[in-house]
C-alpha positions as CSV (number, residue, x, y, z in Angstrom):
1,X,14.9,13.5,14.4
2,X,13.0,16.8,15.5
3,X,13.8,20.1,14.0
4,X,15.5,22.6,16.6
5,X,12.8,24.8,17.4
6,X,10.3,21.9,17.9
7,X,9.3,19.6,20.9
8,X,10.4,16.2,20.6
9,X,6.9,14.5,20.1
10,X,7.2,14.5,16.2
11,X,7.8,16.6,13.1
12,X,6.7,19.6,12.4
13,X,6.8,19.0,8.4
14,X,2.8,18.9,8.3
15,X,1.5,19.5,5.3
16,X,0.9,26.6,-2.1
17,X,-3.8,37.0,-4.5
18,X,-6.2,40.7,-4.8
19,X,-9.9,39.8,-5.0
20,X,-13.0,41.4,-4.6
21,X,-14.5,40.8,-0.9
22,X,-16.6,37.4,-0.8
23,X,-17.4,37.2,2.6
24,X,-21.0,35.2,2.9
25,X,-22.9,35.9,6.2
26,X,-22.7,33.1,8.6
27,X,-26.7,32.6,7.9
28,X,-26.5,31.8,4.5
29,X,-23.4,29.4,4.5
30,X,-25.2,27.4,7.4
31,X,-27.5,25.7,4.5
32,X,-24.2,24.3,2.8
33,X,-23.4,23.7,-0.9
34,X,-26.9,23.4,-1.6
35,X,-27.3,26.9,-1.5
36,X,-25.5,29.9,-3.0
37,X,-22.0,29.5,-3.7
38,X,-19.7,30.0,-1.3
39,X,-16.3,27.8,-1.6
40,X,-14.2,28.0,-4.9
41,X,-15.6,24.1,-5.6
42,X,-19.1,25.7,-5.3
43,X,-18.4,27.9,-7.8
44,X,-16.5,25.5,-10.4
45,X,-19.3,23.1,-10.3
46,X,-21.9,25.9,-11.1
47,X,-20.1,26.2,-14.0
48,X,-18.4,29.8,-12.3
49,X,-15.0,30.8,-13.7
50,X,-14.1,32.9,-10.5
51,X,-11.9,35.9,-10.2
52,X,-9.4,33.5,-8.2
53,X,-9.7,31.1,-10.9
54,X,-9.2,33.5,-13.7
55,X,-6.0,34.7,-11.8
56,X,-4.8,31.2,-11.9
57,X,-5.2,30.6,-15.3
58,X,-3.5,33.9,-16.3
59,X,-0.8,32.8,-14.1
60,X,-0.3,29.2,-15.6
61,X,-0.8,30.2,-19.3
62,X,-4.1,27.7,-19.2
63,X,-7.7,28.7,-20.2
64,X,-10.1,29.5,-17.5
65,X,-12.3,26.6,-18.1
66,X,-9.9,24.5,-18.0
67,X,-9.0,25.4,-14.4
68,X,-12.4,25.8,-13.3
69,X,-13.4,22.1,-14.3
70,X,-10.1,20.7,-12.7
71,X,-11.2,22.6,-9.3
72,X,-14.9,21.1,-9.6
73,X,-13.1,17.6,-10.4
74,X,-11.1,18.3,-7.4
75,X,-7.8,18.0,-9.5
76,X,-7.0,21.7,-8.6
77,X,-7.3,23.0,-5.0
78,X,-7.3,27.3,-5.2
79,X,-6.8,27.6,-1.5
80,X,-8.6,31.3,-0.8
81,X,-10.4,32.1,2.3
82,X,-12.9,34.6,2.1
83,X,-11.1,36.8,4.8
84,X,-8.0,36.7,3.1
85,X,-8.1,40.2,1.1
86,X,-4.7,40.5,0.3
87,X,-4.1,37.0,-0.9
88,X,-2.8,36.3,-4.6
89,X,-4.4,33.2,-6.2
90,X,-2.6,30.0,-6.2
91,X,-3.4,26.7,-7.4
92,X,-2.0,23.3,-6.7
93,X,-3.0,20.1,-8.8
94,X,-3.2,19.5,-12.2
95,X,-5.4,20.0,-15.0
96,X,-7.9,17.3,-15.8
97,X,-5.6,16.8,-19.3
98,X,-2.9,15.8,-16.8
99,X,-0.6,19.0,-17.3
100,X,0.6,19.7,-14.1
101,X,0.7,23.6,-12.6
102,X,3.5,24.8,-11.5
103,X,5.6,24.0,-8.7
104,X,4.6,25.7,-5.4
105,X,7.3,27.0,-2.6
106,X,5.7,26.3,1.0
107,X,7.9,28.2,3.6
108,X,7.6,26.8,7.4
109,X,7.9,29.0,10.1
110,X,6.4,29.9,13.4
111,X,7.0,30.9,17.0
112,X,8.0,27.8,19.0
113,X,8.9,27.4,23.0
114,X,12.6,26.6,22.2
115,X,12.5,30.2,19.9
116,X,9.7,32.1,21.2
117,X,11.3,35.4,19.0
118,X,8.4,37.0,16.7
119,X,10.6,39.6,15.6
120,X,13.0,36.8,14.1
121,X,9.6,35.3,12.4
122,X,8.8,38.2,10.9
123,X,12.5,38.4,9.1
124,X,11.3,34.6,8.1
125,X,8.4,36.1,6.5
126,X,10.1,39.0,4.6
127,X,12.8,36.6,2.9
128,X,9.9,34.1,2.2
129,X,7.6,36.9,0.7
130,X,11.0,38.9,-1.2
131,X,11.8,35.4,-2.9
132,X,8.2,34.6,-4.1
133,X,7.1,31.5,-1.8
134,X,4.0,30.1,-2.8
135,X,2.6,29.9,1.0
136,X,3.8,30.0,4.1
137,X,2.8,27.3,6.8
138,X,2.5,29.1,10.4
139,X,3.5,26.5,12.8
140,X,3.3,28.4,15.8
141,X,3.0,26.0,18.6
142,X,3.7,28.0,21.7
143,X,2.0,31.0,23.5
144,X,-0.7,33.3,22.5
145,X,0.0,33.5,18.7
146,X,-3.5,34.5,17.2
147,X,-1.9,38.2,16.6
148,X,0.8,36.7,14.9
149,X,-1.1,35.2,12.8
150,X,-3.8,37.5,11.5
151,X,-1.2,39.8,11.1
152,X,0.2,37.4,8.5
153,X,-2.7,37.1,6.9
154,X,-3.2,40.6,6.6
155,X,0.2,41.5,5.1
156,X,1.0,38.5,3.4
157,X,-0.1,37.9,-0.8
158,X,1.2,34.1,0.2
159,X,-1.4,31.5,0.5
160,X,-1.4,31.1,4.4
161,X,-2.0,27.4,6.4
162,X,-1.5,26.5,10.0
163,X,-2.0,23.1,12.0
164,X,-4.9,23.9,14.2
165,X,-4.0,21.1,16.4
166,X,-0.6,22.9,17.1
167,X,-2.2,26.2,18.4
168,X,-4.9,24.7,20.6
169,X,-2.3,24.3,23.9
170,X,-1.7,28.1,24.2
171,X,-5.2,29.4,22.3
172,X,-7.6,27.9,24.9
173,X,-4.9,28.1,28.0
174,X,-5.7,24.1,29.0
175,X,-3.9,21.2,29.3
176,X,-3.7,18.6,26.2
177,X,-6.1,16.0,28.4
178,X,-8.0,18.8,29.4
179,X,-9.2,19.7,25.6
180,X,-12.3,18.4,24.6
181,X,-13.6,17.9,21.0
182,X,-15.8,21.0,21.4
183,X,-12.5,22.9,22.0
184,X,-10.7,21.4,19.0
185,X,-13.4,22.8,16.7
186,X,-13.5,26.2,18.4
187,X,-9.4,26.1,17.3
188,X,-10.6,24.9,13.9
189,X,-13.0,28.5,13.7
190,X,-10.8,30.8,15.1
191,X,-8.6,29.8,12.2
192,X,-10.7,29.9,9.9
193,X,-12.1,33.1,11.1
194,X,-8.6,34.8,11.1
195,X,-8.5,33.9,7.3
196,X,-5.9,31.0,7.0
197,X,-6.5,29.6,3.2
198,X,-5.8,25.8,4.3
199,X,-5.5,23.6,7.2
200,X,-3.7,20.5,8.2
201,X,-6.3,18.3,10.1
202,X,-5.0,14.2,11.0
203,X,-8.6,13.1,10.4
204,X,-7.6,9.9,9.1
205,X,-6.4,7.9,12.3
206,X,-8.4,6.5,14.6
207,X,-9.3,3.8,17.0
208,X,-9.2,1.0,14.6
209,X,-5.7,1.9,12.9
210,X,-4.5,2.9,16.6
211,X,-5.2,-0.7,17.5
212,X,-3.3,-1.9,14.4
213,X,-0.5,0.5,15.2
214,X,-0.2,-1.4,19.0
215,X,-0.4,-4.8,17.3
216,X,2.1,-4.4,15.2
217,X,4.4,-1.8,16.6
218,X,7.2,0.1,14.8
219,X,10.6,1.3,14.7
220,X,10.2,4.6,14.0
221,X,6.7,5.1,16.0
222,X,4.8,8.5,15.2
223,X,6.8,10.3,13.3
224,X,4.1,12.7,12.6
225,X,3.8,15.9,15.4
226,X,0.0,16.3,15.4
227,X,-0.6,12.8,14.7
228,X,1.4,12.5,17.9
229,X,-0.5,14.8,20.1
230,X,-3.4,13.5,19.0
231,X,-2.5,9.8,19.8
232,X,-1.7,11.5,23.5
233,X,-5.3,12.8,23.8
234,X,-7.1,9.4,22.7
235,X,-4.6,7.5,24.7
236,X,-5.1,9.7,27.8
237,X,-8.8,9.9,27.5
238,X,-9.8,6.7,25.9
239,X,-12.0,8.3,22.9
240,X,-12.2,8.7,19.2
241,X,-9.9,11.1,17.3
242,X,-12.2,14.4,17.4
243,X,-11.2,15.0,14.1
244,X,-12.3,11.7,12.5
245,X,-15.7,11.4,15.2
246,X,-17.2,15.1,14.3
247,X,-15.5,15.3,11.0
248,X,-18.8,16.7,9.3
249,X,-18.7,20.0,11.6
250,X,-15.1,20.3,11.1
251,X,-16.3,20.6,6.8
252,X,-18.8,22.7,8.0
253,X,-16.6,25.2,9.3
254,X,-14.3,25.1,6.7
255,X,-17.1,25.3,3.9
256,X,-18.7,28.4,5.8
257,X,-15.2,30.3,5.1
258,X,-13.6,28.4,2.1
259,X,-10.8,26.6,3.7
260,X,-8.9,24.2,1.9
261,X,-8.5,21.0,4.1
262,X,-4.9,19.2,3.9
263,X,-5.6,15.7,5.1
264,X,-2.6,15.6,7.6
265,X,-0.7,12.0,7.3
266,X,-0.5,10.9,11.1
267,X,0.6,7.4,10.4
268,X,3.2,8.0,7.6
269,X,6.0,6.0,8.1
270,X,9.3,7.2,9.5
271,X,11.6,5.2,8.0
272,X,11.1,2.6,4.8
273,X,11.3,-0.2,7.5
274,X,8.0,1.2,8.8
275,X,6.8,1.7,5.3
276,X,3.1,0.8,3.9
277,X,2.5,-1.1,7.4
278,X,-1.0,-1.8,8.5
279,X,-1.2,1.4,11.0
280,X,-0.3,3.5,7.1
281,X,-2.5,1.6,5.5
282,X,-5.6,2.0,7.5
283,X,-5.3,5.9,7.4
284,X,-5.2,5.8,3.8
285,X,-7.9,3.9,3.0
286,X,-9.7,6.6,5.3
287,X,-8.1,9.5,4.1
288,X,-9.6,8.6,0.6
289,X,-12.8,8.4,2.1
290,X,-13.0,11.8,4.1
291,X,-11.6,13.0,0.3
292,X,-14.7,12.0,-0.9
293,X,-17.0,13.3,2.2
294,X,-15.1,16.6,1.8
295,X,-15.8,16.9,-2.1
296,X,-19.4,16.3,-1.1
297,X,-19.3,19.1,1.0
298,X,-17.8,21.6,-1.5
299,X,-14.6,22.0,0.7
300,X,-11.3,21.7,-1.6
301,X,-8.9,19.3,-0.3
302,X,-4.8,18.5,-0.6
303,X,-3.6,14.8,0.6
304,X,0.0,15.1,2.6
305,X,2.6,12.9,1.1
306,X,2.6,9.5,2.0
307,X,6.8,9.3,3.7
308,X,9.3,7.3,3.2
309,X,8.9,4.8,0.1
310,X,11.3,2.2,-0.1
311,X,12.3,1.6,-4.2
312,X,12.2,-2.0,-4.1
313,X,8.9,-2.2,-2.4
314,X,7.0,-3.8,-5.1
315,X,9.9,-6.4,-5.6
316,X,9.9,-7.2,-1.7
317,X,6.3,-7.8,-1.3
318,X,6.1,-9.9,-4.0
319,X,9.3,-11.9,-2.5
320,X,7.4,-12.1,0.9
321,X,4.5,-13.5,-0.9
322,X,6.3,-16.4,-2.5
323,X,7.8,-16.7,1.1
324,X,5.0,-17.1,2.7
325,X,2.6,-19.2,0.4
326,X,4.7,-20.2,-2.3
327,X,5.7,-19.1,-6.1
328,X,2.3,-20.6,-7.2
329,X,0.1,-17.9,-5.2
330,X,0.9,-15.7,-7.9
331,X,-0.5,-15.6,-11.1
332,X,-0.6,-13.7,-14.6
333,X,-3.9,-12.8,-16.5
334,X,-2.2,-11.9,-20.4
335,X,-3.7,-11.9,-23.8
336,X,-3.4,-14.9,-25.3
337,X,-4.3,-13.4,-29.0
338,X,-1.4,-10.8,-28.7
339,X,1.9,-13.1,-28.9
340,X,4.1,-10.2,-27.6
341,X,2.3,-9.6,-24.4
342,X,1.6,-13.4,-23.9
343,X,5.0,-14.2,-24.1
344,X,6.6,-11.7,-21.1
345,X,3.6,-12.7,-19.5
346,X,5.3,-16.6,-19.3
347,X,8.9,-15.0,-19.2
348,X,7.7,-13.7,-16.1
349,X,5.8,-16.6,-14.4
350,X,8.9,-18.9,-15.7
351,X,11.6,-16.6,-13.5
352,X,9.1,-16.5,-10.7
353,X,8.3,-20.3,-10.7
354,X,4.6,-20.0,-10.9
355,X,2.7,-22.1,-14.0
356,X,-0.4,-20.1,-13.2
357,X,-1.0,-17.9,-16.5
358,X,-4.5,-17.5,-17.6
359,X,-5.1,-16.4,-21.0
360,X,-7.8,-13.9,-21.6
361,X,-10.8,-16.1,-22.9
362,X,-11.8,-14.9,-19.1
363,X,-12.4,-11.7,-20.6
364,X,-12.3,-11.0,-24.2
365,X,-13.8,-14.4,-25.4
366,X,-16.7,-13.0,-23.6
367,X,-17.2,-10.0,-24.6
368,X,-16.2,-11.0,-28.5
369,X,-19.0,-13.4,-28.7
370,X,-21.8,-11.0,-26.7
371,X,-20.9,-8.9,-29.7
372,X,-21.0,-10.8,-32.4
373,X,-24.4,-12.6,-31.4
374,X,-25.6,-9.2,-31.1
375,X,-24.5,-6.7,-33.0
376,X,-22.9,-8.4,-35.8
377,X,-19.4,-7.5,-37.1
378,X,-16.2,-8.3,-38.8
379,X,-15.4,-11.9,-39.6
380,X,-14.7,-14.1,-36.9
381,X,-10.8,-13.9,-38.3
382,X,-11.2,-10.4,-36.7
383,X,-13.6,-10.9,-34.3
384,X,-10.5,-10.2,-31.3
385,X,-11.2,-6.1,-33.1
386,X,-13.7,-4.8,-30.3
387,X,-14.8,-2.1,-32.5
388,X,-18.4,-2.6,-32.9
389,X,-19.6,-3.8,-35.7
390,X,-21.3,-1.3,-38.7
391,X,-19.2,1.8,-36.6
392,X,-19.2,3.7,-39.8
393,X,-23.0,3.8,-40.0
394,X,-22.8,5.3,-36.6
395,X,-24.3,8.9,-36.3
396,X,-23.6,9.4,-32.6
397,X,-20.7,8.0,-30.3
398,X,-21.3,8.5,-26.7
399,X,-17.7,7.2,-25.0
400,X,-18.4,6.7,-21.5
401,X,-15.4,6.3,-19.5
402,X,-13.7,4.6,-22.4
403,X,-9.9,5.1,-22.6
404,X,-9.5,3.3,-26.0
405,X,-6.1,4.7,-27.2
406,X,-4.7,3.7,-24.2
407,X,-7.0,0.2,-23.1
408,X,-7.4,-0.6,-26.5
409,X,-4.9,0.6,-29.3
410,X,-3.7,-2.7,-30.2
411,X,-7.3,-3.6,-31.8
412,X,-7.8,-0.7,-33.6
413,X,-10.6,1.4,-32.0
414,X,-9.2,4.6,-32.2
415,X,-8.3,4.7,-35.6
416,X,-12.1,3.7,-36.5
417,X,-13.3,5.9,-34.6
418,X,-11.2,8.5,-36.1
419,X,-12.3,7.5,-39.5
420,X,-16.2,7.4,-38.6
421,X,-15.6,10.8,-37.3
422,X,-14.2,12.4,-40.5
423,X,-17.1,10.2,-41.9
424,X,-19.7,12.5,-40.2
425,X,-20.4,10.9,-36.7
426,X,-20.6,13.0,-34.1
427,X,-18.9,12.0,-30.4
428,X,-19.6,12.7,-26.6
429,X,-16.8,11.6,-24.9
430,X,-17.6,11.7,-20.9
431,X,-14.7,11.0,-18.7
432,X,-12.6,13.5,-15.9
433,X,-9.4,13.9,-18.5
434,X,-9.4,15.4,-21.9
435,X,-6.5,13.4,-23.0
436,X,-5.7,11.4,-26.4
437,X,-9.1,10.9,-28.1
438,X,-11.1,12.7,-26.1
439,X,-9.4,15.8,-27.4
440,X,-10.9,14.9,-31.0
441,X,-14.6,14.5,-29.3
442,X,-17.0,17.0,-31.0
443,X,-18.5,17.1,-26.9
444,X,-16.4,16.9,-23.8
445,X,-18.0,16.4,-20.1
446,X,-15.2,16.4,-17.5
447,X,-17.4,14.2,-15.1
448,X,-16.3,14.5,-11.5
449,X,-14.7,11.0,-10.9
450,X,-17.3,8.6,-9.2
451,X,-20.5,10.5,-10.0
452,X,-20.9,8.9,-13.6
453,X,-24.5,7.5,-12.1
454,X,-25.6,10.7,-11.7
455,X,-25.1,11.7,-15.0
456,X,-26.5,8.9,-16.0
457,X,-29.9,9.4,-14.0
458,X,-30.0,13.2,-15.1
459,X,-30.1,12.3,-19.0
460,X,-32.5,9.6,-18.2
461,X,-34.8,12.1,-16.9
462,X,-34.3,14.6,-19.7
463,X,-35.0,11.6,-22.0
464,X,-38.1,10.3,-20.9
465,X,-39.3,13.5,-19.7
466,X,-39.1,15.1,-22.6
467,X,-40.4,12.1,-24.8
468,X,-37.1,11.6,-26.4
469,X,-37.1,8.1,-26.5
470,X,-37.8,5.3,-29.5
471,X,-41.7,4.1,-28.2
472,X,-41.4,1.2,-30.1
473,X,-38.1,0.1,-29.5
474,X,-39.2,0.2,-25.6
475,X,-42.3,-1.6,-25.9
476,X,-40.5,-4.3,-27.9
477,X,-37.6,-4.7,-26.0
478,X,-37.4,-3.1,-22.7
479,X,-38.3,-4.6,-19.6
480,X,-39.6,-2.1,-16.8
481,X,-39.4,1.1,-18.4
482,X,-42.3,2.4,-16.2
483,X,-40.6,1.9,-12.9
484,X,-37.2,3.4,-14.5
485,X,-39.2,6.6,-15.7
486,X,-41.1,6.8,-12.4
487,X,-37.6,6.6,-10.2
488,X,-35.6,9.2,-12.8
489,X,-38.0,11.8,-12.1
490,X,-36.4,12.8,-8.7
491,X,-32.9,13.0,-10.7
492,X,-33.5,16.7,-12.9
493,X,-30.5,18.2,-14.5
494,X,-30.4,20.8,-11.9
495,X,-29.5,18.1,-9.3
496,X,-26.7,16.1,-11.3
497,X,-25.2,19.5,-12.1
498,X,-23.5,20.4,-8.8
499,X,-23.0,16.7,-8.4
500,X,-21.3,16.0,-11.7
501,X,-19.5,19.1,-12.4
502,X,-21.7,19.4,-15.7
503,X,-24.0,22.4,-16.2
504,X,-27.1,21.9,-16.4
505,X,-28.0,23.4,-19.9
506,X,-25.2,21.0,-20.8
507,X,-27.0,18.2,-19.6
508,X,-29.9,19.1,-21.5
509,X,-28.3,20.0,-24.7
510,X,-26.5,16.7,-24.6
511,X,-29.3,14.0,-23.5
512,X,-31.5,16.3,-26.8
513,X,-29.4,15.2,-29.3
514,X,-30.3,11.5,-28.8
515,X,-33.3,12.6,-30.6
516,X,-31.7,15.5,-33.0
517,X,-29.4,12.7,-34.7
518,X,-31.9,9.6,-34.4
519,X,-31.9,7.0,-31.3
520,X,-31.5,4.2,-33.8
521,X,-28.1,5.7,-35.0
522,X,-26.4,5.4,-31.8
523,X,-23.8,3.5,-29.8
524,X,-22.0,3.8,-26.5
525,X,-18.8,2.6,-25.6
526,X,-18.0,2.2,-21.6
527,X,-15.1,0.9,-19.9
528,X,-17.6,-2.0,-18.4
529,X,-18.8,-3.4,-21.1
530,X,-15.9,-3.8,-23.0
531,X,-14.0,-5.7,-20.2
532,X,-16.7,-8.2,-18.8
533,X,-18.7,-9.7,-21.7
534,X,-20.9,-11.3,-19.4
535,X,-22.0,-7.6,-18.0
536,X,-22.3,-6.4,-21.7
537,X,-24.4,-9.5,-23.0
538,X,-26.7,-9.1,-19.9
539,X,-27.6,-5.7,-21.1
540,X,-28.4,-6.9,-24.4
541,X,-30.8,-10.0,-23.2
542,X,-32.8,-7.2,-21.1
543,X,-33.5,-4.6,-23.8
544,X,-31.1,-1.9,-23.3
545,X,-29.7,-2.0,-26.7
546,X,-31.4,-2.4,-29.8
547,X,-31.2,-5.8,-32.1
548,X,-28.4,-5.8,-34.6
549,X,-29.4,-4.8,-38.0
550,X,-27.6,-3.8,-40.8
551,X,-28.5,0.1,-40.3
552,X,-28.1,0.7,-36.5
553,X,-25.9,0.8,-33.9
554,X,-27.0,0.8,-30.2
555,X,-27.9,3.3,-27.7
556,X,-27.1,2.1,-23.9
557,X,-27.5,4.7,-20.9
């Protein structure tokens, strides 16, 4: 039910520093991320330990790089607007070796119609600030409250956030179908203007979930209080969420200043009846996609919680499955080789009343035989072991998104690896989280998650750029080379760098010692070609790995 001091349209539950001035003319922000840095993201992926990084790091008891690659990753939000001056760095997230920061207080408050008492707002803020809250949220919804607000911001060290969507009633003086989207954004500056550090914005519903929403109808409805005033404006004027339709301005706005964006939760469900229906899961599906558009744009972002989550969820979906199209519509993919995992793999099915288990020949048969034919290695006794074969003759190991002690323990990679390493081989390791093996890698890149490609592209271009490649192995065995070297030479280090996360001297240094320890010494483990043998044997048949010997391993990029 609605809090007290709020309206009865939803929930007002939306939705933690001294620094040197780093306020960036107007001018040069309007180029974006492109140019000079501007947001903290900007600054992580130039490989910047900021001030407000290096405050967090002092305050966690973590390294600055550490906290600097988790903010390019977008695993850390630092929410610090440039006009904040008396704001003390926060950060919420984790690091990219999963430890978690710590827990941050959020304090709601705010001047509402039904307690329209600043004075009373103010004592709010003094037991917040007295008690060490993290941020404060100001949810003022009534009235002229802009002087409220930048008086917040001006006295508070508290990371400061507001729901523009709330203020836009009493900041333009016009009634809710009055508001157009050019309005909403002019909200969206002034807030950003004033200094707030991060922003609730519900860009994730719109027409297409609102139609799901109608279809299937709910018993909770919108819980959700600018999801629910936003529903009121599409429904009363018959457009697109403004927030979702000129979502790009709204990043521009927030890049301009460095404002964290909170992707607001509209649909979340009010109750675990309404839970993970179709309206919920339409936003989230675009929610993760304005995540990505908004890491693009170098604006830091925090996801709202998804509501209520009912425990047996799992359980009852997989019950209404059987109910619907019977126990055989489920199925079990389990290694056959491995008895133990085999056999709860048929416990399971057996209980259920399904006889569809599929043993892993749709997998691993593949990929053990690709090897074999290729590469050569242990006996076929052992030929389930996916290290590669001659491992210890290895000089480099480039492990490309290869989780081994977890995906692959059972089979022995990691202690081979291990044991080629204290042999003398050397190992990249490229994946977002320095956890298990890739603590042990002689080189770490913390790759931004989904921009392995252009990593990829970048040491391709340093490669064959720099003449760093085996001229005979390519003339032999490659197909195409020219038309690969031709396309890499739009893809420089310098462009991968704000991309991936990865410096560019990195990238340089890294793709150079291909050469330094000898192409033919080489081998690459991904996460691709050891799970679909098919993919992997393909790579082989058109030249992207050299022919097994007894000497050399294999170089795939």
């Amino acid at each position: 039910m609605p809090r007290p001091d709020e309206p009865a349209v939803g929930n007002a539950n939306e939705g933690s520093f001294m620094i040197e001035d780093r306020t960036t003319p107007a001018s040069a922000a309007a180029s974006g991320p492109a140019s000079a840095p501007i947001t903290q993201m900007d600054y992580a992926r130039a490989g910047i330990v900021t001030p407000q990084m290096a405050a967090v790091a002092a305050a966690e008891g973590r390294e600055p790089e550490a906290i600097r690659a988790a903010v390019a990753a977008g695993r850390i939000a630092i929410p610090s607007n440039i006009h904040h001056a008396s704001l003390a760095p926060g950060g919420v997230g984790s690091t990219l070796d999963g430890v978690p920061l710590t827990t941050k207080v959020n304090v709601n408050l705010g001047i509402s119609g039904d307690l329209a008492d600043e004075a009373t707002e103010w004592e709010k803020v003094a037991v917040a600030l007295e008690l060490g809250a993290d941020a404060i949220m100001d949810l003022s919804n009534s009235g002229k409250t802009r002087a409220f607000r930048t008086k917040l911001i001006e006295q508070s060290p508290a990371m400061i956030g507001t729901v523009p969507m709330y203020d836009a009633i009493g900041y333009l003086e016009k009634s809710l179908i009055a508001i157009t989207p050019e309005d909403f954004l002019e909200v969206v500056r002034a807030h950003a203007e004033d200094g707030v550090d991060f922003v609730t914005i519900h860009a994730g519903m719109n027409r297409r979930g609102i139609e799901s929403f109608k279809e299937t109808g709910r018993l909770t409805n919108i819980v959700s209080r600018g999801g629910s005033l936003i529903f009121a404006w599409m429904e009363a004027t018959g457009r697109e969420n403004p927030f979702y339709e000129y979502y790009d301005e709204v990043l521009a706005i927030l890049h301009e200043h460095d404002v964290t964006i909170s992707l607001g939760d509209a649909m979340r469900p009010g109750s675990g009846y309404d839970a993970t229906d179709a309206a919920q899961i339409a936003e989230l599906v675009e929610l993760g996609k304005l995540t990505r558009r908004a890491w693009d744009a170098g604006v830091q972002v925090m996801v709202e919680g998804p509501g209520h989550m009912a425990l047996d969820e799992i359980a009852a979906k997989l019950q209404e499955q059987k109910e619907q199209y019977g126990a055989e519509s489920y199925g079990v993919l389990s290694p056959q080789f491995y008895a133990v995992l085999g056999s709860l793999g048929r416990r399971f099915l057996n209980v259920h009343g399904s006889p569809n288990y599929l043993h892993s020949a749709i997998c691993n048969s593949q990929r053990m035989f690709s090897r074999l034919v290729t590469l050569g290695g242990p006996e076929h006794a052992k030929a389930t072991d996916t290290a590669p074969g001659q491992l210890d003759k290895c000089k480099l190991l480039v492990v490309w998104g290869y989780n081994s002690e977890n995906s692959a323990i059972n089979q022995g990679n990691p202690n081979k690896r291990l044991d080629s390493q204290e042999g003398g081989m050397t190992v990249i390791d490229i994946r977002p989280m320095q956890e298990g093996l890739g603590s042990h890698a002689d080189y770490w890149l913390p790759v931004i998650p989904g921009t392995d490609g252009a990593l990829a592209l970048a040491f391709l271009n340093v490669i064959i750029g720099e003449d760093l490649y085996d001229h005979d192995f390519v003339e032999n065995w490659c197909l195409g080379f020219d038309e690969l070297a031709e396309h890499v030479k739009q893809f420089p280090p310098s462009w991968a760098a704000p991309i991936t996360g990865i410096p560019e001297e990195r990238i340089v240094e890294l793709a150079g010692l291909i050469e330094t320890l000898g192409s033919d010494k080489a081998f690459v483990y991904d996460s691709a070609s050891f799970k679909y043998g098919r993919i992997y044997q393909a790579r082989h048949q058109i030249g992207s790995v050299s022919p097994a010997d007894t000497d050399a391993g294999f170089v795939w990029l």
